[in-house]
C-alpha positions as CSV (number, residue, x, y, z in Angstrom):
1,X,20.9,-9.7,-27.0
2,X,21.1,-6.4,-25.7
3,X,22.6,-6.7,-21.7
4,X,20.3,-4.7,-18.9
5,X,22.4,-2.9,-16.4
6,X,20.8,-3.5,-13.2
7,X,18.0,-1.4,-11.7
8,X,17.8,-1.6,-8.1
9,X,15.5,0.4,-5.2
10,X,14.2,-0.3,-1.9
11,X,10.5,0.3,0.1
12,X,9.3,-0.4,2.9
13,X,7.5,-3.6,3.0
14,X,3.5,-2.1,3.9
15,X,3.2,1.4,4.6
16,X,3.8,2.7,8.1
17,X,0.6,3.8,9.8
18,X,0.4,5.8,13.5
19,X,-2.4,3.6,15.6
20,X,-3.3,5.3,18.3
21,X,-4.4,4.1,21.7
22,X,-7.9,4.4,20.8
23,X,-7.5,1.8,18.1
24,X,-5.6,-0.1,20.5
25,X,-8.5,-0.3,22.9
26,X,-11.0,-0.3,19.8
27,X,-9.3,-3.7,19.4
28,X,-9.4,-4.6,22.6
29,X,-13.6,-4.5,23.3
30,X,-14.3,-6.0,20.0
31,X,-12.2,-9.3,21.1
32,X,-13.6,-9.2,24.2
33,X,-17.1,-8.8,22.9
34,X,-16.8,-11.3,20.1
35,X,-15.3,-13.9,22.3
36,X,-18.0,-13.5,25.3
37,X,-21.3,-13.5,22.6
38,X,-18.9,-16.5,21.5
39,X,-18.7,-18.3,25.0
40,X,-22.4,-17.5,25.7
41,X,-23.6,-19.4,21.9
42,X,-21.3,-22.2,23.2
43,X,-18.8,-21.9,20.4
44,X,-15.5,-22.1,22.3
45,X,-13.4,-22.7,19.8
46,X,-14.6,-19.9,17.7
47,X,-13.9,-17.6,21.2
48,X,-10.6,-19.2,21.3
49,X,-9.7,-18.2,17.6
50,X,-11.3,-14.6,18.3
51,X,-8.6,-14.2,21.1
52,X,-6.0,-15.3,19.1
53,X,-6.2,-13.4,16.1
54,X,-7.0,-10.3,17.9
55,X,-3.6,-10.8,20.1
56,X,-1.8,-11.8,17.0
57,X,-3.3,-8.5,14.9
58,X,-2.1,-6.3,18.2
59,X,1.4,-7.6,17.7
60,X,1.6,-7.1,13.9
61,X,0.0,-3.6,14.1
62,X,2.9,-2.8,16.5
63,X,5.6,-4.3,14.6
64,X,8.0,-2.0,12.2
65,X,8.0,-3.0,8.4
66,X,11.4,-4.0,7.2
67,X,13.0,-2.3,4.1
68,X,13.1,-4.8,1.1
69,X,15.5,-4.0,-1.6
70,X,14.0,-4.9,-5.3
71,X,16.5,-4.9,-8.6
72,X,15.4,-5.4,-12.2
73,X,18.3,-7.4,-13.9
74,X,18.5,-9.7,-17.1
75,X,17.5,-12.8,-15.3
76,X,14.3,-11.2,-13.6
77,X,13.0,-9.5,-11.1
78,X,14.8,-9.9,-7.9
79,X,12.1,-9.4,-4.1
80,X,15.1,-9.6,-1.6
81,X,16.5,-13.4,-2.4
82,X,13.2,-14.5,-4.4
83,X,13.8,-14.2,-8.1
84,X,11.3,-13.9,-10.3
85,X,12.1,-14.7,-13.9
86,X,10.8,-12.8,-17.2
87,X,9.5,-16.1,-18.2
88,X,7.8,-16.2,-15.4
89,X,6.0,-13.3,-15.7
90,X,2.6,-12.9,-17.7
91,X,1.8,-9.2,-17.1
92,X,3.2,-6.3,-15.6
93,X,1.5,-2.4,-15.3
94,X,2.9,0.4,-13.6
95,X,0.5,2.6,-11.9
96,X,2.0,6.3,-11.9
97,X,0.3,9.7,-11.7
98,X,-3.0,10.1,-11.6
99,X,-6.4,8.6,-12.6
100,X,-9.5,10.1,-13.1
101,X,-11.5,8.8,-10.4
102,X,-9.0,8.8,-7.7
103,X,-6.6,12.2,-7.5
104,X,-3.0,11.0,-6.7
105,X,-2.1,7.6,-7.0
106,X,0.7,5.6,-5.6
107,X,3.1,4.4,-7.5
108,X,3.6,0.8,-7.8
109,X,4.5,-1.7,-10.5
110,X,2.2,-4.7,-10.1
111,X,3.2,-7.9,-11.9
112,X,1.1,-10.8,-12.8
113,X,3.0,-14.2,-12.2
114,X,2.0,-17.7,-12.7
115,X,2.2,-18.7,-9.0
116,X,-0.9,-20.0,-7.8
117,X,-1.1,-18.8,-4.2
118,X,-1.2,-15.1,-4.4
119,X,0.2,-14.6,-8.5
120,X,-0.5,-10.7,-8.2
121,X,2.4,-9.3,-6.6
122,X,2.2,-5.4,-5.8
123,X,5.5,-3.6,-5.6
124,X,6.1,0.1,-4.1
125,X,8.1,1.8,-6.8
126,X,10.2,5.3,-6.8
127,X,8.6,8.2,-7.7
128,X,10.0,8.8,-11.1
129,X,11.3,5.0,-11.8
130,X,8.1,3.7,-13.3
131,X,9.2,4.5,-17.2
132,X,12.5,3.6,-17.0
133,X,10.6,0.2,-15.7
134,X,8.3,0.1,-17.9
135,X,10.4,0.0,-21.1
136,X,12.5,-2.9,-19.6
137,X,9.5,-5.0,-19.5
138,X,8.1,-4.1,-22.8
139,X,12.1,-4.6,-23.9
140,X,11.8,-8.5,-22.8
141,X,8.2,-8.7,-24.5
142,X,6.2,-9.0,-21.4
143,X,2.3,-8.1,-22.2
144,X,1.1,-4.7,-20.5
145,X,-1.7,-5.4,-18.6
146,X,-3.7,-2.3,-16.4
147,X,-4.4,-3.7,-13.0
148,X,-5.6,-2.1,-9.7
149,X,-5.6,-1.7,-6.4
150,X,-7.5,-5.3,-5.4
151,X,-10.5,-3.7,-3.1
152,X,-9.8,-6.1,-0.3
153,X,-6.7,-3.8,0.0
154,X,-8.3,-0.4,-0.2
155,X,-10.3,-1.5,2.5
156,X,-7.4,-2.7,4.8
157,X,-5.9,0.8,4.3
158,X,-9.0,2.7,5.7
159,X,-9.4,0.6,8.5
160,X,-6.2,1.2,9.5
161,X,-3.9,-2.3,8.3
C-alpha cells in the first residue's frame, strides 16, 4: 500500500468578527427586556436562563479563536489530538471556488463521520489545498458526497456569531 506523506495546515477555529459596541448594547436591552417580560409572566427561571445565556454569549463574542492545526496522514485525519480514522469516515466534499448561486465561496473540506452528536464536521481549508485533499480521500476510497453550508450556520454568520 502506497504510504501518504503527511499533509498538515492550520485555521482559526470560527472566523474572527469586529462587534462593535452597538452590538454590545444590542445585547444588552434584549436580555434585559426578555428577562423583565419574563419576570412580569412569572417565569423566573426562564428570566434566569435569559440572563445567563446572554452573559455567557457576551463572553464568547469577546473571546479570541484559537489556531487548530489539522494533518491528513495514513491513519486519518488528525483535529489537534482527535483522530479521525478513514474508516471512520463516510463522506467527504471539498467546497472550493465558486457556485452558481453564491459568488465566492469559502473553502472548507466538510467530512461526514459516523459520530452521532454532531457527525458533520466543517473544516477551514487553505486556499489552493482542496485538490491535493481531495485525491487523498478518493486514494483511500472514501465516497464524494457534495454538502453545504447547514443554514443554521449561514444564519449565525449574518447575525454576527
Amino acid at each position: 500500500m502506497d504510504t501518504l506523506e503527511k499533509l498538515e495546515w492550520s485555521a482559526l477555529e470560527y472566523e474572527d468578527i469586529y462587534r462593535s459596541k452597538d452590538w454590545f448594547w444590542a445585547l444588552g436591552i434584549i436580555i434585559v427586556a426578555g428577562s423583565l417580560a419574563s419576570i412580569i409572566f412569572g417565569n423566573y427561571f426562564f428570566a434566569v436562563l435569559i440572563i445567563l445565556s446572554g452573559v455567557l454569549l457576551g463572553f464568547f463574542a469577546t473571546k479570541q479563536p484559537e489556531t487548530i492545526l489539522y494533518e491528513l496522514n495514513d491513519k486519518g485525519l488528525k483535529i489537534k489530538t482527535n483522530l479521525f480514522p478513514y474508516e471512520n469516515i463516510k463522506s467527504f466534499w471539498v467546497q472550493v471556488g465558486q457556485d452558481h448561486k453564491e459568488k465566492n465561496l469559502k473553502p472548507i473540506l466538510f467530512i461526514h463521520s459516523e459520530r452521532v452528536f454532531m457527525p458533520i464536521l466543517t473544516i477551514p481549508i487553505v486556499e489552493g489545498m482542496g485538490g491535493e485533499i481531495r485525491e487523498i480521500f478518493l486514494a483511500k476510497d472514501i465516497q464524494e458526497e457534495e454538502m453545504k453550508e447547514h443554514l443554521s450556520e449561514k444564519i449565525m454568520d449574518v447575525l454576527g456569531f
